[in-house]
C-alpha positions as CSV (number, residue, x, y, z in Angstrom):
1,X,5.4,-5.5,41.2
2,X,3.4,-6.3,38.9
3,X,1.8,-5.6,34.5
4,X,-1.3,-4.9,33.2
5,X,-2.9,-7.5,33.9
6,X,-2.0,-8.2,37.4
7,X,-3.2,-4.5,37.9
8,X,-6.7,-5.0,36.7
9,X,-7.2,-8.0,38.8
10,X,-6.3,-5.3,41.7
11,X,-8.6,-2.6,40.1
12,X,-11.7,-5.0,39.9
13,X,-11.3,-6.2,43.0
14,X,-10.6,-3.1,45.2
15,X,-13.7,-1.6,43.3
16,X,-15.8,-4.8,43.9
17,X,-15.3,-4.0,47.9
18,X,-16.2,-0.2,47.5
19,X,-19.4,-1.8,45.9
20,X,-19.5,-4.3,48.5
21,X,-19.3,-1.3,51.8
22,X,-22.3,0.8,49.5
23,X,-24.4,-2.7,50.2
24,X,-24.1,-4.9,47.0
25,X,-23.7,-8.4,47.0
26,X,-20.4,-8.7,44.4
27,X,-19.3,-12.4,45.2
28,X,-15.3,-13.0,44.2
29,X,-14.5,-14.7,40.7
30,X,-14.6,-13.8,37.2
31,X,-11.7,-10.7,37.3
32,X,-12.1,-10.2,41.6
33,X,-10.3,-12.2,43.8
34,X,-11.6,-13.4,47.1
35,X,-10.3,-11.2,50.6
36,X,-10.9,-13.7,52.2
37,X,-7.9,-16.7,50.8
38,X,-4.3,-16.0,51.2
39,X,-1.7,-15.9,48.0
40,X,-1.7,-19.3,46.5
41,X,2.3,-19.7,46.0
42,X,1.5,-19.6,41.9
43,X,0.0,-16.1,42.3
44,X,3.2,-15.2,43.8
45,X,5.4,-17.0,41.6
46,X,8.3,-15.8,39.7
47,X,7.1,-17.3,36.3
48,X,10.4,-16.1,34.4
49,X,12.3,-18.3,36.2
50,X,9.9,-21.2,35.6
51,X,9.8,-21.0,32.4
52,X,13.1,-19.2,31.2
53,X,14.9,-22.4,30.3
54,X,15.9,-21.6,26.3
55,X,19.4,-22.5,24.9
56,X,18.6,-20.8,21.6
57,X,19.4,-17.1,21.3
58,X,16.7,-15.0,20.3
59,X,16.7,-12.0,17.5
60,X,18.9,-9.1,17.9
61,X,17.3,-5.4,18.4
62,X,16.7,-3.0,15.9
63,X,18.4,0.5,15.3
64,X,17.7,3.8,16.9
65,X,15.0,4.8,15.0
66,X,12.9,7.9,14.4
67,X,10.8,10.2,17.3
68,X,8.3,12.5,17.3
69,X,9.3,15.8,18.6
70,X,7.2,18.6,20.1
71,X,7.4,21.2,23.0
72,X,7.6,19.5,26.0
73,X,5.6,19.9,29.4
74,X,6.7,20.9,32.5
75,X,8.3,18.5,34.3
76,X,6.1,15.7,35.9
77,X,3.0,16.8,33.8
78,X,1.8,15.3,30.7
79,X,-1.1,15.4,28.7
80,X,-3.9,12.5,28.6
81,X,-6.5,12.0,25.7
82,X,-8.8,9.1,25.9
83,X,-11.5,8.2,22.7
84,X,-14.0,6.0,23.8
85,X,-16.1,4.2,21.7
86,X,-18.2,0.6,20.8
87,X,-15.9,-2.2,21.7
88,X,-17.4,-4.2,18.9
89,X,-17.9,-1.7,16.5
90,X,-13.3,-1.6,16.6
91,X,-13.3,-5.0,16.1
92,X,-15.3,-5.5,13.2
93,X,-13.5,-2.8,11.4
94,X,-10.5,-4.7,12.4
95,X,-11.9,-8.2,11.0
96,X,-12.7,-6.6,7.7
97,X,-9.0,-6.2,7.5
98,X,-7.9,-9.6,8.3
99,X,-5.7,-8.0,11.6
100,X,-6.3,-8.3,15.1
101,X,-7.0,-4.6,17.2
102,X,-3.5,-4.5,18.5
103,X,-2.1,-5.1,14.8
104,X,-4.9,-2.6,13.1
105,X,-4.2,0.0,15.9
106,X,-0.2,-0.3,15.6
107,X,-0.7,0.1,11.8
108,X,-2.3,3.1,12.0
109,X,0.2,4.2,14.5
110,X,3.1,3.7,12.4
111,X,1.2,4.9,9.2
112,X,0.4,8.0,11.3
113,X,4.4,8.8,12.2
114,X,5.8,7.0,8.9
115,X,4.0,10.1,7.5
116,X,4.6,12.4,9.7
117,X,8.2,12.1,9.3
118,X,8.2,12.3,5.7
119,X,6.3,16.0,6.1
120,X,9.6,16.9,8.2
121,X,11.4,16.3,5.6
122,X,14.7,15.1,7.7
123,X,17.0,11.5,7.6
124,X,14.6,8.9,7.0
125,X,15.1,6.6,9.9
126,X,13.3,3.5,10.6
127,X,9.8,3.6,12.8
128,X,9.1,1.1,15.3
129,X,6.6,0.7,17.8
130,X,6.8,-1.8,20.9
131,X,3.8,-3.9,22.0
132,X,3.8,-5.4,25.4
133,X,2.5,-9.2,25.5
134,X,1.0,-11.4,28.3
135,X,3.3,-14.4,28.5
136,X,0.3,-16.4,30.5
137,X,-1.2,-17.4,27.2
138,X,2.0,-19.1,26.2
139,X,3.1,-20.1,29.7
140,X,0.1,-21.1,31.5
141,X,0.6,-19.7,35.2
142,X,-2.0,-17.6,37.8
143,X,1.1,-15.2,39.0
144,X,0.3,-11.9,39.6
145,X,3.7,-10.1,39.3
146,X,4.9,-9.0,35.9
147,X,5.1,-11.8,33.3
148,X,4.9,-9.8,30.1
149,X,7.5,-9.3,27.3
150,X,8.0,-6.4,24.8
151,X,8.4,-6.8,20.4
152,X,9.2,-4.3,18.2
153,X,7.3,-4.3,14.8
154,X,9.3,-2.1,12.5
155,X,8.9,-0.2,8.8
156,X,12.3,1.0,6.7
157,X,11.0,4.3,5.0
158,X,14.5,3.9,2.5
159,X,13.0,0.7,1.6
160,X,10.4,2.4,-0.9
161,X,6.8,3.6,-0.1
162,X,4.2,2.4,2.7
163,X,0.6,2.6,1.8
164,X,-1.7,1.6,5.0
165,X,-2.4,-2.2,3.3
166,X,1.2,-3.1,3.2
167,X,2.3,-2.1,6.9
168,X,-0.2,-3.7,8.2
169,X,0.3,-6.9,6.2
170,X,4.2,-7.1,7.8
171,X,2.7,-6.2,11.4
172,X,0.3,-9.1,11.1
173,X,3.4,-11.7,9.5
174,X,6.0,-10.6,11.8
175,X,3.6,-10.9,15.1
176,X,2.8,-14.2,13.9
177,X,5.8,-15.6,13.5
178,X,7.7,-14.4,16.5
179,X,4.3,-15.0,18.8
180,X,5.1,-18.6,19.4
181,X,6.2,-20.4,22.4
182,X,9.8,-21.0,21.8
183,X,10.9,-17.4,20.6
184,X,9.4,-16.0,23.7
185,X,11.2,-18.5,25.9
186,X,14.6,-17.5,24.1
187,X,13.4,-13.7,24.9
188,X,12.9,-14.6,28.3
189,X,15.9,-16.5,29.1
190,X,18.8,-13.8,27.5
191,X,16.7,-11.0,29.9
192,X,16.8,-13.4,33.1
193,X,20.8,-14.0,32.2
194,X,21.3,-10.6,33.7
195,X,19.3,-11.2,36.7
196,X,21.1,-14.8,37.3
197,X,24.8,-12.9,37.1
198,X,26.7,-13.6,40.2
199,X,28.6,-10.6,39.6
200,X,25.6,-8.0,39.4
201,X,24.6,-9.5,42.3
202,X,27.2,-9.2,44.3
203,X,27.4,-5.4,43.1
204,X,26.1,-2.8,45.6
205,X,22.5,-1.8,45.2
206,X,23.8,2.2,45.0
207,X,25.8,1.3,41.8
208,X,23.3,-0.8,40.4
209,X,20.7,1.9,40.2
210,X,23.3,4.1,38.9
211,X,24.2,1.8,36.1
212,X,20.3,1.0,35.1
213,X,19.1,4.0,34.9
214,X,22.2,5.0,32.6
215,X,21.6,2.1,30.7
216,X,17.5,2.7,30.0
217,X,18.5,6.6,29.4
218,X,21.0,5.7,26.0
219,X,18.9,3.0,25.2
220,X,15.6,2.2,26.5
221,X,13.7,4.0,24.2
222,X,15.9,4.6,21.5
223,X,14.7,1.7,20.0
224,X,11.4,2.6,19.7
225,X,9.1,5.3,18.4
226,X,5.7,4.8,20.0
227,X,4.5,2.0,22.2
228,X,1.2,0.7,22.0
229,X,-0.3,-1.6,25.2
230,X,-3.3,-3.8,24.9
231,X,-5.1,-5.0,28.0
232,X,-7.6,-7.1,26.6
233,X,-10.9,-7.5,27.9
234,X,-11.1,-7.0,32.0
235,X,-13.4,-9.9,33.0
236,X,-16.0,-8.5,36.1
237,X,-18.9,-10.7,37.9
238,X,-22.2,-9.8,36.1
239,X,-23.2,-7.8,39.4
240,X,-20.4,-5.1,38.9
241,X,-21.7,-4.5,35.3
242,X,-24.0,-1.9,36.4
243,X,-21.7,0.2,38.0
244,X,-18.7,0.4,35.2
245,X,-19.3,2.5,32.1
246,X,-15.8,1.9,30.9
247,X,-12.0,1.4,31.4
248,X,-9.3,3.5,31.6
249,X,-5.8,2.0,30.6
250,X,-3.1,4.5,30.9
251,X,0.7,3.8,30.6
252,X,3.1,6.0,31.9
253,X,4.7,8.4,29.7
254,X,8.3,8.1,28.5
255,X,11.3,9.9,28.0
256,X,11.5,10.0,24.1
257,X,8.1,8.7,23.1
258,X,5.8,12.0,22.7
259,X,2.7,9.6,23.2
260,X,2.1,5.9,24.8
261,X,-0.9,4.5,24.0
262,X,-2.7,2.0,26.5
263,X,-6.1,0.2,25.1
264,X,-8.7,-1.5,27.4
265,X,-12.0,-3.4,27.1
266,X,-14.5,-3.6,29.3
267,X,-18.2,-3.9,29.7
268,X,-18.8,-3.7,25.6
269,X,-16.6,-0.4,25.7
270,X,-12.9,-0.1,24.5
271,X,-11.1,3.3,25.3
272,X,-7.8,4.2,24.1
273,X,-5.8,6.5,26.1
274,X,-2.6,8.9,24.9
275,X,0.0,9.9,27.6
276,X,2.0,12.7,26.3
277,X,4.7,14.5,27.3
278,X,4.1,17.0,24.4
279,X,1.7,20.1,24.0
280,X,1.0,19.3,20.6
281,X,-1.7,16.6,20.1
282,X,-1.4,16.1,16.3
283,X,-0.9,12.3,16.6
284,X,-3.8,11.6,18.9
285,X,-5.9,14.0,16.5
286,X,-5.0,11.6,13.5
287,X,-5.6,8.5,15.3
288,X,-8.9,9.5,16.6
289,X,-9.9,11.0,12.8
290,X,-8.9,8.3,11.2
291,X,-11.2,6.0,12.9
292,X,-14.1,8.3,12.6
293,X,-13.5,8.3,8.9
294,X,-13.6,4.2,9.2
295,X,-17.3,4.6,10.3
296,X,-16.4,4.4,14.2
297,X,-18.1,6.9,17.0
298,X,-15.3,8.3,19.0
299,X,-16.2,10.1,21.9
300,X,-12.8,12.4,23.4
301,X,-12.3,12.9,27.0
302,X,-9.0,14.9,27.9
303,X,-7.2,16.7,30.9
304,X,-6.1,19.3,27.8
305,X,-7.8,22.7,28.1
């Protein structure tokens, strides 16, 4: 229906009205849109097939590569681990390393499991972690259905030795040379090829689902070791400020990744929140000690006993 950001616009603006019935005066714009206008036809665009007009072919995926393992919950439980902590204290630790927070925060991440496989002492197999991006600021649109696209920044342990430094110098080339308009566009047009199929669609809906969810079970996730989501900032009026101590970003678990991460920014506060489908919490423990080593004051929340 819709991604991360289309959902935030909802969140703000459904908490704007609870605010609104408790007797404050929250006026629509900046992150809440107005009750009182219907849809524009943008907002309920289909952007992908506005924009998804490529002829070139874009880069092929990646290998299987390695996973975490751990004991798993019961089924449809998980675990959730949130550190919260000074928005602007993150990113100036990131700016003293020339990275962005998504690339600093997927370093660390792959750092994290680069060594953790080592201590396992099993077949070396490449690390990857997947980072969702908001194809508005490429594609300039106000839709609110899903218009976001996934890469996959990777590390080859039989290549040699990773120190911190290095991985996060080839995060920071490799998202900057594939974050440009007309690799997304050939991204976007070899995913819509599917959709346009006059085959698939003239398949029955029954063996459809039966054939997608195949398809994501051999190879969704095989392709990835941890996925790491960034929201950005959530824009609210100045009126609402008040009322929010900080967000909550959470993405849904998977199948094979033992913990998604989902970051979000609001209100000078940045949490980042785990969703595991493990017991053990030994990667979420690293992440969090690492940045309190940094300098930065992490405070844990957590639905773990």
């Amino acid at each position: 229906m819709t991604d991360g950001f289309g959902a935030s616009l909802f969140l703000s603006t459904l908490v704007a009205q609870y605010l609104r019935l408790c007797g404050q005066n929250i006026a629509a714009g900046a992150g809440v849109l107005s009750l009182e206008e219907e849809a524009t036809a943008e907002e309920l665009e289909d952007a992908f097939e506005r924009y998804g007009n490529s002829k070139g072919k874009p880069q092929k995926r990646g290998k299987f590569v390695y996973h975490a393992k751990g004991t798993r919950m019961p089924a449809h439980t998980f675990n959730i681990t949130t550190g919260i902590m000074s928005s602007q204290s993150v990113l100036d630790l990131a700016k003293k390393h020339n990275a962005t927070l998504t690339e600093f925060f997927a370093a660390i991440l792959l750092e994290i499991l680069y060594e953790k496989q080592k201590r396992e002492n099993r077949q070396q197999k490449e690390i990857s972690v997947q980072i969702p991006v908001n194809l508005r600021k490429a594609f300039p649109t106000s839709s609110l259905r899903n218009f976001t696209m996934c890469y996959d920044v990777r590390i080859d342990p039989k290549l040699g030795d990773y120190n911190f430094d290095e991985i996060l110098r080839q995060i920071s080339l490799y998202l900057r040379y594939i974050n440009n308009p007309k690799e997304l566009n050939a991204m976007m047009t070899q995913n819509l090829k599917l959709e346009r199929n006059m085959l698939l669609r003239l398949m029955p809906l029954a063996l459809k689902k039966i054939g997608v969810a195949l398809t994501f079970k051999l190879t969704a996730e095989q392709r990835t070791s941890v996925l790491l989501t960034n929201l950005g900032v959530m824009d609210i009026p100045k009126e609402m400020e008040g009322f929010v101590m900080h967000p909550y970003f959470m993405p849904a678990p998977g199948l094979l990744n033992g913990a998604r991460i989902g970051v979000g920014t609001c209100n000078g506060r940045l949490t980042v929140t785990f969703a595991n489908i493990y017991q053990e919490s030994d990667i979420e423990r690293e992440f969090f000690t690492r940045l309190v080593k940094m300098g930065v004051h992490v405070k844990i929340e957590s639905n773990r006993l």
